[in-house]
N, C-alpha and C positions, 0 to 999 in steps of 0.2 A: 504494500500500500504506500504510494507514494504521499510528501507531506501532506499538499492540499490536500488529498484525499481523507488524511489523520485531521485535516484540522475541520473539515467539511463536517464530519463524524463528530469531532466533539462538538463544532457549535449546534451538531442537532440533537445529540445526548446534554448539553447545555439548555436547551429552548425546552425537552423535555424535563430537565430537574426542576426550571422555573415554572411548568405550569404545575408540576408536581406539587412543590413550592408557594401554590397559589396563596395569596392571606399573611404571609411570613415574609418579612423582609428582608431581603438580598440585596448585597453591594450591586450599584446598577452599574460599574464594570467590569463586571465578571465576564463576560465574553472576552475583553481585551485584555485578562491572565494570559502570559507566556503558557506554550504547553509544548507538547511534545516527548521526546527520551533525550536523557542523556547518552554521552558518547560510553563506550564503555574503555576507557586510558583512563587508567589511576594516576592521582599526583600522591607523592608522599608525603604525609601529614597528621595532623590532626586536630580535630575541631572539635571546640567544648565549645556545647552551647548550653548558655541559662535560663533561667525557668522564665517564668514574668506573667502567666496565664494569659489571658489577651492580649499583652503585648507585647507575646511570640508571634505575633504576624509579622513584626519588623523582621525577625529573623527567619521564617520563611519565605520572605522578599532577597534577603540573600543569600539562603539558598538557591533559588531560581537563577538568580543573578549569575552564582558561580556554574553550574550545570548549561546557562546558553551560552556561557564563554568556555566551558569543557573543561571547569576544574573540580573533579570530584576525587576527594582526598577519600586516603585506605581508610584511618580512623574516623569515626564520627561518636562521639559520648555525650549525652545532654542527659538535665535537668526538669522534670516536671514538662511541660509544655517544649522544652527542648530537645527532650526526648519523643514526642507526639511528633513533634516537625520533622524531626529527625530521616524518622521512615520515609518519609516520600525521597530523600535524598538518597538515602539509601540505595533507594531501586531505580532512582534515576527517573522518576515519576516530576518531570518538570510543569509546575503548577495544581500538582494532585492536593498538598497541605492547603496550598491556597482558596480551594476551589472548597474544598473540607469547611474550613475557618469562615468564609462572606460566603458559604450558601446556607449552613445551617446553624449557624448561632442563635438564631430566633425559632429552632426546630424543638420543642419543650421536649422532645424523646432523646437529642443532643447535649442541651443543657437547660436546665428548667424541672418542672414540677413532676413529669412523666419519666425525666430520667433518675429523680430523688425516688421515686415509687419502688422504678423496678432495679435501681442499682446501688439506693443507698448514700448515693452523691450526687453533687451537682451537675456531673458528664455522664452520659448514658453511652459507659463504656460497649456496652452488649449490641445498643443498636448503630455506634460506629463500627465497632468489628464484623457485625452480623448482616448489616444495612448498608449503610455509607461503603464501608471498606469492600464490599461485595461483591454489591448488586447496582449501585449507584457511582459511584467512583473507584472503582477494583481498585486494590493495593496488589501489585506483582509479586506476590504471594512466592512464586517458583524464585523470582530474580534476587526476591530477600534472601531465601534462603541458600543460595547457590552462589553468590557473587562472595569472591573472596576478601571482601570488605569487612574490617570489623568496625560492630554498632554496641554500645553498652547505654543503658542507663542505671542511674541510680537512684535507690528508693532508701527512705530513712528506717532501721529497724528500733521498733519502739520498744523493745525487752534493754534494747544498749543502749541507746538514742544516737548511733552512729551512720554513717552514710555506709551501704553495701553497693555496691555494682553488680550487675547483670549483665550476661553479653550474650549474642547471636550465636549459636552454636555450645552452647557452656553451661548454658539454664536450662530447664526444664519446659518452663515456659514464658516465653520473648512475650508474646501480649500480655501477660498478669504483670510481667514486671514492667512494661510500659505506663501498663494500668496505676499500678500503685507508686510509682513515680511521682505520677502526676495527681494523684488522690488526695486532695486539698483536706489540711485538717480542720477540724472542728465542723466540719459541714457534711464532712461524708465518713463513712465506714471503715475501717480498715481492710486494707487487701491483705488476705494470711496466704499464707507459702510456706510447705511445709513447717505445719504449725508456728508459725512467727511471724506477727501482724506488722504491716507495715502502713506508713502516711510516706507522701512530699516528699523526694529528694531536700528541697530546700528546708526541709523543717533542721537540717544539719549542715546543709553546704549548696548553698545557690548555682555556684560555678564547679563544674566537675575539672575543675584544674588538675590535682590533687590525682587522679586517673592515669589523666595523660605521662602527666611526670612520673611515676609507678610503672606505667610501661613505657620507658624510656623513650618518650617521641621527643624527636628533635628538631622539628618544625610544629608550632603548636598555636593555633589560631581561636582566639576568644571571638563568638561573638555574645557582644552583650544587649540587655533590652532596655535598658537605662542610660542616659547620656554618662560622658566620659567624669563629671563632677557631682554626679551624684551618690552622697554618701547617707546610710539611714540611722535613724535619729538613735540614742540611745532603748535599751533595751524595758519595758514596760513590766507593769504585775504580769504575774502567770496564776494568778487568784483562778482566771478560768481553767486555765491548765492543767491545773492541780486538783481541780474539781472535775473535768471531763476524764483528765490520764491518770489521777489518781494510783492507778495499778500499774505504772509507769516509771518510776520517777527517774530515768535515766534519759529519759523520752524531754520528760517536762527541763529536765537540767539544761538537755540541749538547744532546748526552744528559748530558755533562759539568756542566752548569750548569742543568738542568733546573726541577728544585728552587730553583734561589737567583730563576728567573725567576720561576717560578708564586708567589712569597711576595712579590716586588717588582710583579706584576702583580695581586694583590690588593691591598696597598695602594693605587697606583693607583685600582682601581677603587672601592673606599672612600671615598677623597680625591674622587670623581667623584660616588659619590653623596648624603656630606655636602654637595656644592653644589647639588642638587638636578639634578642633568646624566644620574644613572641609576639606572636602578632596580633593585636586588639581592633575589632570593627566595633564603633557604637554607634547609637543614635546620633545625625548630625545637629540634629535640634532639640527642643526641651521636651519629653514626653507626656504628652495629657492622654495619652491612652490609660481608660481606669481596669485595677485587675479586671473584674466583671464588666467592662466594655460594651454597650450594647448600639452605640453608632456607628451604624456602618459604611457610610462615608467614611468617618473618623477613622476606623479598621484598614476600610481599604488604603484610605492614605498612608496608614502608617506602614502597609506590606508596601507600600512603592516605595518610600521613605528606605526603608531597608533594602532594596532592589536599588534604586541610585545609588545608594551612599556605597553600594556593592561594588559595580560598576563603578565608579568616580575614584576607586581608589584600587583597581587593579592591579596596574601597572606597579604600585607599590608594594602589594599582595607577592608580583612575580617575582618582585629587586627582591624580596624578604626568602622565597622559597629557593632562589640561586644562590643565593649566597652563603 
C-alpha cells in the first residue's frame, strides 16, 4: 500500500472515529496528526520520559517529531503517562499516542465516570487495551513484541515505597505494568502483580533517569513536561496519606519527600547536561496544561508545542549523538 493510499485509509478510519465520537469532543485537528510508520534504523540511545498526565501530549508531539525525521533510539523508559506514550514509539506507530490522547479524553469509558466503575480509576485501562488499542487505533501488537528495542516503565511499589522497572521481554506482563505506572494515587486502585500493589511511577521518581544510568547508556535524552525553571514547591501534610496508605508506611514516606526529590533530581540532570553527558528537550514556553486537562484546543497545542520544539532543535539533538 503505497503512502497516499495509508493516508486515504486513515482519514477514513479518522471521519469514522468522529462520527463514532459523535457528542464528545475532539481536537478539531486531528486529521492534520503526522501518521504513518517509522523507519525501522535504530539510533543508539536512550530516552526517559516523564510522567505529567495530560501534559504528556507535549511529549508525544516529540515523539512524532523524532520518528518523521527517522530517529528512533534502542532504549525508551518512561514514567506514568510516559510510559503510555511510550508504546506508540515503540512500534513506530507515528501519530497513534496522539490520535489516543485528542480523540478520546472526553470518552467517560477513557477517562471519567464509566472508567472509575469498571477499573477502579480515572483511565479505563481495559477499554484502551481492549477498545482503542484494538479495534479503533491497533497498537502493533507483533512489532512490540518482536522489534529489538528495549521499553521499560516504572511503577512505585507500595510495600517499599520505591520505584521498580519493568521491561518488554523481562515481565510477565508489559500492559499491567504500563497500567500501574500510570495508576494515579489517591483516585484509583492499586494494580497488584504478583501479590505486591503498586501506584504512579512518580509517586517515587518523576524522571526515570536513574534506569538509564543503571544500564549504562551513554547517550541519554530527557524529555520533560515542564519548562526548563520549573521547580515544585516544598513538600505538604501527608495527613491524607497516612489515612488512605495507612498499611503502607514506606509508600507514604516516599510521597513525603516527593517534591524535594524531583527538584534535586533536576538539578542533577542539568549539572549532566552542562557537561555534555545529556541531553534535555523541554517545554519552550510556560505550561498551563492542567494534570486533568480537558481543552482540547489547549491539548492539541500543546502536542505541537512538543513537535516544534522537537524539530527546532535537531540539528543539536544530532551534534549531541556524534559526538
Amino acid at each position: 500500500m503505497s503512502i497516499t493510499e495509508q493516508l486515504d485509509k486513515l482519514k477514513e478510519e479518522t471521519i469514522k472515529l468522529r462520527k463514532k465520537m459523535s457528542g464528545i469532543k475532539v481536537y478539531s485537528g486531528i486529521d492534520k496528526l503526522p501518521s504513518g510508520r517509522a523507519s525501522d534504523e535504530i539510533t543508539e540511545g536512550c530516552l526517559c520520559l516523564e510522567g505529567g498526565a495530560w501534559k504528556g501530549v507535549y511529549t508525544v508531539g516529540v515523539l512524532d517529531a523524532l520518528m518523521v525525521h527517522g530517529i528512533n533510539f534502542r532504549s525508551v523508559v518512561g514514567i506514568s503517562a510516559g510510559g503510555l506514550s511510550g508504546l506508540g514509539y515503540i512500534t513506530g506507530q507515528i501519530g497513534l499516542s496522539a490520535r489516543v490522547d485528542l480523540t478520546y479524553r472526553h470518552d467517560s469509558n477513557y477517562c471519567g465516570i464509566k472508567a472509575y466503575k469498571k477499573n477502579h480509576g480515572i483511565t479505563g485501562f481495559s477499554y484502551l487495551y481492549n477498545e482503542i488499542l484494538k479495534k479503533d487505533t491497533p497498537l502493533d501488537r507483533k512489532r512490540l513484541k518482536e522489534t529489538p528495542r528495549r521499553f521499560a516503565v516504572g511503577a512505585t511499589n507500595m510495600l517499599t515505597g520505591k520505584i521498580e522497572y519493568f521491561e518488554k521481554g523481562k515481565c510477565a506482563n508489559l500492559s499491567a505494568a504500563v497500567r500501574a505506572s500510570a495508576t494515579v494515587p489517591f483516585l484509583s486502585r492499586p494494580v497488584v502483580m504478583h501479590g505486591v500493589p503498586y501506584l504512579d511511577g512518580g509517586c517515587s521518581i518523576r524522571i526515570p533517569y536513574d534506569w538509564a544510568q543503571a544500564s549504562g547508556e551513554k547517550k541519554i535524552i530527557v524529555v520533560k513536561t515542564r519548562e526548563r525553571e520549573f521547580r515544585r514547591g516544598k513538600d505538604g501534610s501527608t495527613r491524607l496519606a497516612n489515612q488512605l496508605y495507612r498499611n503502607y508506611p514506606n509508600f507514604v514516606e516516599s510521597l513525603s519527600h516527593q517534591n524535594k526529590d524531583f527538584n534535586e533530581l533536576c538539578e542533577q540532570i542539568y549539572s549532566d547536561e552542562a557537561l555534555g553527558k545529556t541531553f534535555v528537550i523541554a517545554p519552550s514556553e510556560k505550561v498551563e496544561v492542567g494534570r486533568f486537562e480537558g481543552d482540547m484546543e489547549k491539548l492539541g497545542n500543546h502536542y505541537w508545542l512538543g513537535y516544534h520544539d522537537m524539530e527546532a532543535r535537531l540539528d543539536e539533538l544530532k551534534a549531541y549523538l556524534a559526538n
